[in-house]
C-alpha positions as CSV (number, residue, x, y, z in Angstrom):
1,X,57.2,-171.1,2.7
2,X,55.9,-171.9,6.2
3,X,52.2,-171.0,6.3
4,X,51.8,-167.8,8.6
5,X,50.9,-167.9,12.9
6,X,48.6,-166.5,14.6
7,X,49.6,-166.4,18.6
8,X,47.0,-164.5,20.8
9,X,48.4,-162.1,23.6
10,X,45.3,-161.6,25.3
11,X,42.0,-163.5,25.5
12,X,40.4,-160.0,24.8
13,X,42.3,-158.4,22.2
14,X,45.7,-158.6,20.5
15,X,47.6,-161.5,18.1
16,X,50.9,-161.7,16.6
17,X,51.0,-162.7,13.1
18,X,54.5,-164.5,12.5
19,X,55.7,-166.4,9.6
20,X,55.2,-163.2,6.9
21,X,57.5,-160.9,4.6
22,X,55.3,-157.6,4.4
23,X,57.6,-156.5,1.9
24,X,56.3,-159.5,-0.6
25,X,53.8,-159.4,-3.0
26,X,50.9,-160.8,-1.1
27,X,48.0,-163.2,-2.9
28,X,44.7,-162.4,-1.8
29,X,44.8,-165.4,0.5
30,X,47.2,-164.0,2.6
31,X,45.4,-160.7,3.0
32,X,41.9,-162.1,3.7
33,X,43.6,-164.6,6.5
34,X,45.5,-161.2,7.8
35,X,41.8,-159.6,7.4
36,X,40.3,-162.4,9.1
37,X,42.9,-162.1,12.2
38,X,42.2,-158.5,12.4
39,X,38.4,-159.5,12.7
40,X,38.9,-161.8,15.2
41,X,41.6,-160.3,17.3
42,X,41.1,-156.5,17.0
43,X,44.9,-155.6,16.5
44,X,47.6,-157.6,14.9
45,X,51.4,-157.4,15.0
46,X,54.1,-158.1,13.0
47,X,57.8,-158.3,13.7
48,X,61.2,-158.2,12.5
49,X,59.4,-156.4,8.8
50,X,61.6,-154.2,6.6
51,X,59.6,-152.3,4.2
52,X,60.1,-149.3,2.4
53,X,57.3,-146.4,2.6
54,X,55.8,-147.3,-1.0
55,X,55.6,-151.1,0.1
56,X,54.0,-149.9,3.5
57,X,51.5,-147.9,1.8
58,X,50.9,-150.8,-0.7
59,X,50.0,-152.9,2.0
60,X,47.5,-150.9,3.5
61,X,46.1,-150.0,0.4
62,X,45.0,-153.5,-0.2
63,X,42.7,-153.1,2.5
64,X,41.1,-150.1,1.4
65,X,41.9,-146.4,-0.1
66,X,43.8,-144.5,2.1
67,X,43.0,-141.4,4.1
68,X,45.4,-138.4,4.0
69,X,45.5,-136.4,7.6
70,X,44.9,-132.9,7.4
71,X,47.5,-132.0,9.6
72,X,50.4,-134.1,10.2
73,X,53.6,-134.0,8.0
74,X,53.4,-136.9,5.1
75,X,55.7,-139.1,4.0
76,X,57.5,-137.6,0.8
77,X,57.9,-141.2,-0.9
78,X,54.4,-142.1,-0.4
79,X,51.9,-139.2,0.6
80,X,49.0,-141.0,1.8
81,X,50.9,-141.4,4.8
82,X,52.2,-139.5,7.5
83,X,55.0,-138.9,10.1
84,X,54.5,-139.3,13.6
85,X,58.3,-137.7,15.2
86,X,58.2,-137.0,18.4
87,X,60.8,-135.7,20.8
88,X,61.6,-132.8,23.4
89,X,60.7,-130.0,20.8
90,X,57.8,-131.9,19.4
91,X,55.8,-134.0,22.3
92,X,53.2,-136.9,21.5
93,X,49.7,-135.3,21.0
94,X,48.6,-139.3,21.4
95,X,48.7,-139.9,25.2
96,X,44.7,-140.1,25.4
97,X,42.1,-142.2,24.7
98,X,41.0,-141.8,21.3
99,X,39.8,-143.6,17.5
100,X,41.1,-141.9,15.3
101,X,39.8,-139.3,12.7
102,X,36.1,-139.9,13.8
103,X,36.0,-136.0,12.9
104,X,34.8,-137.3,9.7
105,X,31.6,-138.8,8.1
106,X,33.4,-142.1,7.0
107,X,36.1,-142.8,9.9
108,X,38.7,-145.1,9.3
109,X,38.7,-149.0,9.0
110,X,42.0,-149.1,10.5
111,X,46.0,-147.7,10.0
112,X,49.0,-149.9,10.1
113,X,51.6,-148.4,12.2
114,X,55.8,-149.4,11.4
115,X,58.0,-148.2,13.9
116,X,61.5,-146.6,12.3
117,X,62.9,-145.1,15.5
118,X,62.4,-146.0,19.0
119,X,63.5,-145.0,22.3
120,X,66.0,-146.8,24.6
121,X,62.9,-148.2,27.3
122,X,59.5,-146.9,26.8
123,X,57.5,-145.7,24.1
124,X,54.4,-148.5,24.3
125,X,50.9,-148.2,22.8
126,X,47.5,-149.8,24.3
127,X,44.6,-150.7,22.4
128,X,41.5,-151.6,24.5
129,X,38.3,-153.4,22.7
130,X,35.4,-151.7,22.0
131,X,33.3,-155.0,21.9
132,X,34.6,-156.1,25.1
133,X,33.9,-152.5,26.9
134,X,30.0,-152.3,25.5
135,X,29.1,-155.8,26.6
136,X,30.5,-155.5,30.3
137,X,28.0,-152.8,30.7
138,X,24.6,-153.8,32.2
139,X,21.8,-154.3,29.4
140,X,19.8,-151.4,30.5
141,X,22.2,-149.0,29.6
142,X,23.3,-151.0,26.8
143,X,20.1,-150.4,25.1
144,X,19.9,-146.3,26.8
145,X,23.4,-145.9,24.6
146,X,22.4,-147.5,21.7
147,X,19.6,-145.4,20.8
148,X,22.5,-142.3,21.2
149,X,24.1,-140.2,18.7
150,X,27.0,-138.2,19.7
151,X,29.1,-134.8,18.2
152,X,32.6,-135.4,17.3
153,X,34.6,-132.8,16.5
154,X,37.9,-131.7,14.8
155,X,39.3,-128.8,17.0
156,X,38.3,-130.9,20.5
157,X,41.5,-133.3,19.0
158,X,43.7,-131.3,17.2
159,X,43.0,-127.4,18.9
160,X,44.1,-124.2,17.4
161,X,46.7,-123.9,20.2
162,X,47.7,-127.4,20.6
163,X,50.6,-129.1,19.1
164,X,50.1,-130.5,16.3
165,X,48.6,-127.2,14.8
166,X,51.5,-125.2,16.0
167,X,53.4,-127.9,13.8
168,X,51.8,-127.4,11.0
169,X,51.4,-124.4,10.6
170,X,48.1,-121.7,11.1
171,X,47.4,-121.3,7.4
172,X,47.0,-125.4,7.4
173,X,45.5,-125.5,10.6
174,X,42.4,-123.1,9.6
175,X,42.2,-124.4,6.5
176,X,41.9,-128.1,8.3
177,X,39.2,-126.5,10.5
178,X,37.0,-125.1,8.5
179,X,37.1,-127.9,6.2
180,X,36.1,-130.6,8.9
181,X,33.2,-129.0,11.1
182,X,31.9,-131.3,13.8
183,X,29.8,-134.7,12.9
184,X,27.3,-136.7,14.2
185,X,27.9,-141.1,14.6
186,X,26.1,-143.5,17.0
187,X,27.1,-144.1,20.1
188,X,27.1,-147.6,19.9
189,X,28.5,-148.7,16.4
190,X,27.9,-152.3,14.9
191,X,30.9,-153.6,13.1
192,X,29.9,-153.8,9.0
193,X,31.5,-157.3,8.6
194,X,31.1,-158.9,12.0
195,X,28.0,-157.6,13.1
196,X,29.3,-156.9,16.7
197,X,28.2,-153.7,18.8
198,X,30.8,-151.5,20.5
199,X,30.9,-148.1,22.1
200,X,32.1,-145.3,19.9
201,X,32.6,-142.3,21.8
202,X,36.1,-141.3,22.2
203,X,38.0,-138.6,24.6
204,X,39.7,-137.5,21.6
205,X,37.0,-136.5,19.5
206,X,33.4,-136.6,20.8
207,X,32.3,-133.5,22.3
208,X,29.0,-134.2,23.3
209,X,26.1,-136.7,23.3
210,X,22.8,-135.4,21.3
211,X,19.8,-134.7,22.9
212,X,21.0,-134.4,26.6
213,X,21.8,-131.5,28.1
214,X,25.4,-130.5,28.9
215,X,25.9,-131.4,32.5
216,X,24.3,-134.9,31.3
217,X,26.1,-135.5,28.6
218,X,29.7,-134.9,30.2
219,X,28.6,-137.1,33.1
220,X,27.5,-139.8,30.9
221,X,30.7,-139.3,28.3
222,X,32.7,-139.1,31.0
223,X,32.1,-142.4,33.1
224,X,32.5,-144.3,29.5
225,X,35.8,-142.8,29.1
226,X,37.2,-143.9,32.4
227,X,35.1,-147.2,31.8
228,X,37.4,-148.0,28.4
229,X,40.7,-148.1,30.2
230,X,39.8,-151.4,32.1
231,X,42.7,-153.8,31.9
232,X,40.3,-156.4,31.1
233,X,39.9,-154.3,27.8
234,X,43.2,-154.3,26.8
235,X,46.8,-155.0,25.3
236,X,49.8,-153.4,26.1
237,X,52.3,-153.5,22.8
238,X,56.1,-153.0,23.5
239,X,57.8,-152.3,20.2
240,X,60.6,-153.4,19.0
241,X,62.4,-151.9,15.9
242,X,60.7,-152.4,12.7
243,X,57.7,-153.7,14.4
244,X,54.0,-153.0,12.4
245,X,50.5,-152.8,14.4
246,X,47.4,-152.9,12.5
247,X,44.4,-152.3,14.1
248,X,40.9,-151.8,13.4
249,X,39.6,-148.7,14.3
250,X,36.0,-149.3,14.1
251,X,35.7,-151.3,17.3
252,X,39.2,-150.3,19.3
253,X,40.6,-147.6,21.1
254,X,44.3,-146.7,21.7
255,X,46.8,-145.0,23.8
256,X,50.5,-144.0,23.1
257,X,51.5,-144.0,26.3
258,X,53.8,-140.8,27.1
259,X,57.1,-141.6,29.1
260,X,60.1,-141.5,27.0
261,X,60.8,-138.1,26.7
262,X,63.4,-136.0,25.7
263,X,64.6,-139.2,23.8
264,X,63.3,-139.5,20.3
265,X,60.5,-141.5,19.1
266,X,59.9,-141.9,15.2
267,X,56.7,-143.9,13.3
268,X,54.9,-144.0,9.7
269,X,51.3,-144.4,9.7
270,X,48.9,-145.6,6.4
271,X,45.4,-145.0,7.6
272,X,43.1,-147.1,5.9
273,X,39.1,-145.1,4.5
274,X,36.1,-146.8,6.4
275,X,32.7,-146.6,6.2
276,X,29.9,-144.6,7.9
277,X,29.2,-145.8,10.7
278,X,25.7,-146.9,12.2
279,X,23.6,-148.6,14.6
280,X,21.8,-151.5,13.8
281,X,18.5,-150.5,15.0
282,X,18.7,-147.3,12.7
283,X,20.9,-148.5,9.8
284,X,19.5,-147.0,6.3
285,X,17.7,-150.0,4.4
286,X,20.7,-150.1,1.9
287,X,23.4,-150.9,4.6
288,X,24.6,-154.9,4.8
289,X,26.6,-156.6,7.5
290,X,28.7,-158.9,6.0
291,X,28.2,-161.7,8.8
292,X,24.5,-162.0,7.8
């Protein structure tokens, strides 16, 4: 078997991984060289893969236990992962900045996205580099941030009367509220295996930054979310079918961008359990990085 490719798409973020079956059983030398892209590169593809829900489950599950969304309809095959259908009667919740599920002590490592149904033309998805975004800001407020901790919270993402909750239902959507009340992460994260700092405040999900007051902190939020969407940041992904993104959630962003409605646009997600996440400066004494 030809040994697997790594092409880069952008000097900031973004690789193609070519030369791989995902539907094989994969020896641990082929995951840590995937793992090792997705360090490197921040969000890998893969084309041209045909694999059943279990064996796209499997394959994110060798990368960590998998998180099961409190809201969006699973996959009945394979549980731990969910639907993402949208259409005319069901538009994208998605077209935002956002990392997702930072609603929740230990957000996610990363998910591994397979597209099963796509539109005719557009239906993309942008992923823009965390890394990248904190270090092009001057070093005064470099260090200003990283001594921040900011309040994300559930219903800021996923609102009583939004969407997705209408979807589900308002006997899951309370219970999904009352069950995730808002949490408190750095604002500038360092990466647990490479050591790197990025931002980690998200439109989707943070609500606020601790210890400033209100006006402040939407002022300061605000200029970082319109800061994350530099091109310079970013990679824009046109899928084709049966293409797979895996990203890594603890230093990216993404965006499904929004502009192929009424046609139909269908995807299966396995979101992979992270860690907590911390700040260097004020990591408890029992925390590691792996690239020291």
């Amino acid at each position: 078997m030809p040994r697997p490719t790594v092409t880069p798409l952008t000097p900031s973020i973004g690789a193609v991984i070519g030369n791989i079956d995902l539907s094989q059983a994969l020896d641990d030398e082929l995951i840590a060289g995937i793992r090792a892209a997705l360090l490197k590169h921040k969000v890998v593809f893969f084309e041209d893969q045909h694999i059943s829900a279990v064996q796209h489950r499997d394959f994110a599950a060798r990368f960590g236990g998998l998180h099961t969304h409190p809201l969006y309809p699973g996959v009945p095959e394979a549980p731990e992962m969910f639907v993402l259908d949208n259409h005319a009667s069901n538009p994208t919740d998605n077209d935002a900045w956002h990392t997702d599920v930072t609603f929740i002590e230990t957000p996610p490592l990363g998910a591994v996205l397979y597209a099963k149904l796509l539109p005719e033309n557009g239906g993309d998805t942008c992923w823009a580099n965390m890394q990248a975004a904190y270090e092009a800001l001057s070093k005064p407020l470099q260090k200003f941030l990283s001594e921040l901790d900011a309040v994300h919270d559930f219903n800021r993402g996923f609102p009583q009367a939004g969407q997705v909750a209408k979807q589900a239902g308002k006997d899951k959507a309370e219970k999904a509220r009352e069950e995730h009340p808002p949490v408190i992460h750095p604002v500038v994260r360092t990466h647990p295996e490479t050591g790197a700092d990025g931002l980690f405040v998200n439109y989707g999900f943070t609500d606020r930054i601790k210890g400033l007051r209100r006006n402040e902190s939407d002022a300061l939020l605000n200029m970082l979310f319109v800061h994350v969407q530099k091109p310079e940041f970013q990679v824009r992904w046109k899928w084709k079918p049966n293409a797979i993104a895996f990203w890594d959630n603890r230093i990216t962003q993404h965006y499904a961008v929004n502009d192929y409605l009424p046609a139909r646009r269908v995807m299966h997600r396995a979101t992979i359990i992270g860690d907590r996440p911390f700040n260097r400066a004020r990591r408890p004494a029992d925390v590691k990085i792996a690239a020291e």
